[in-house]
C-alpha positions as CSV (number, residue, x, y, z in Angstrom):
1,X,-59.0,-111.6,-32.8
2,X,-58.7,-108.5,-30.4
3,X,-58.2,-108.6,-26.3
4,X,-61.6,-109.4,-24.0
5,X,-62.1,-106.7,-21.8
6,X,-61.0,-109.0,-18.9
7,X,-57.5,-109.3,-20.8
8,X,-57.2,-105.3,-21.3
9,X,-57.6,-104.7,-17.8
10,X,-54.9,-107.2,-16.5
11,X,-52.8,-105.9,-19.1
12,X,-53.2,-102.5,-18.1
13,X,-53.2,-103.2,-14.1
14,X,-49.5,-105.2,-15.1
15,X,-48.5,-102.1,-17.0
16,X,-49.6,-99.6,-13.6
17,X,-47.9,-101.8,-11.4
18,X,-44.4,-102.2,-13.6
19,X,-44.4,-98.5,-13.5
20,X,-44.9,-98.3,-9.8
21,X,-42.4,-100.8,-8.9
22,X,-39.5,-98.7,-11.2
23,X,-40.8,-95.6,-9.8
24,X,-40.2,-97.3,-6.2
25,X,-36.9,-99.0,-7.0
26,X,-35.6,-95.4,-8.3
27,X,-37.0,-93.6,-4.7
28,X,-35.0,-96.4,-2.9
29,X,-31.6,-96.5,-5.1
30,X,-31.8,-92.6,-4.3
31,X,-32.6,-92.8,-0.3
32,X,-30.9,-90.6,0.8
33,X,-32.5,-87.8,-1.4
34,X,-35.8,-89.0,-0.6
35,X,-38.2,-88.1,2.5
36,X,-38.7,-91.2,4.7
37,X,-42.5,-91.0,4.1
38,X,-41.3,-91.3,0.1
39,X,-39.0,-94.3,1.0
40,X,-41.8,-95.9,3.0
41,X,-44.4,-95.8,0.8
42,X,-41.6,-97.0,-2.0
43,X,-40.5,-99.7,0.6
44,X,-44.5,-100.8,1.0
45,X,-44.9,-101.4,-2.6
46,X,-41.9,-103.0,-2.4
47,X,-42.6,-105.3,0.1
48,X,-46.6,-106.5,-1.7
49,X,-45.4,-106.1,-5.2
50,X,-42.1,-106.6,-5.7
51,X,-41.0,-109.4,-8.1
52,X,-38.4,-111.9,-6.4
53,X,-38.8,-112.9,-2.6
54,X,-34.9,-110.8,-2.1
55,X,-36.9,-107.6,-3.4
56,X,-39.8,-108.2,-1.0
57,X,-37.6,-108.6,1.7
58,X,-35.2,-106.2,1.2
59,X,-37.8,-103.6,0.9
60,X,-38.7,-105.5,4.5
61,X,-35.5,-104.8,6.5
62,X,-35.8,-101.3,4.8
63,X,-38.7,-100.6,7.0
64,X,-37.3,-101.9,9.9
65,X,-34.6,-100.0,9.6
66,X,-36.6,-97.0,9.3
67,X,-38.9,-97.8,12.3
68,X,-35.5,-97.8,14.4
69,X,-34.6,-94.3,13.2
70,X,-37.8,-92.7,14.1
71,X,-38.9,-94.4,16.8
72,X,-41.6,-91.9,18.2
73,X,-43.2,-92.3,15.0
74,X,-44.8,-95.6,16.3
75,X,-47.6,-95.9,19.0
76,X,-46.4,-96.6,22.5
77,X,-46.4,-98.9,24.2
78,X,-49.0,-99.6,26.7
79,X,-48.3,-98.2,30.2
80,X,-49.2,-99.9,32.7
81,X,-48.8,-96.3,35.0
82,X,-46.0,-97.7,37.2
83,X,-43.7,-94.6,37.9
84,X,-45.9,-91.8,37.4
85,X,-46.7,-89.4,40.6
């Protein structure tokens, strides 16, 4: 008896995202060849997808780490105007 419909699409979806987790883990075993916009979009499926809680929060600290390198990347934050003339 063949696959529902139902059961082709999770098997598909669980094929897309096994690819996009190895295409992620590759990206972040090769950092330092990669664009931090490639690492943090690796580190963000990462961090939803990845398989063991270690992964996820590897992936985690990753960002962090990131966010402290480029710290004008992130908004300000809110000024309450004290020292400006």
């Amino acid at each position: 008896m063949g696959k529902t419909k139902t059961q082709k699409r999770t098997a598909v979806r669980a094929d897309w995202l096994d690819e996009r987790r190895r295409e992620a883990r590759m990206v972040i075993a090769d950092v330092a060849h990669h664009s931090d916009y490639l690492v943090r979009m690796a580190c963000n499926v990462l961090v939803a997808h990845g398989e063991t809680f270690e992964e996820r929060e590897d992936a985690r600290i990753l960002l962090v780490v990131l966010d402290a390198k480029t710290p004008g990347r992130l908004p300000a934050p809110f000024s309450t105007g004290e020292g400006r003339s």
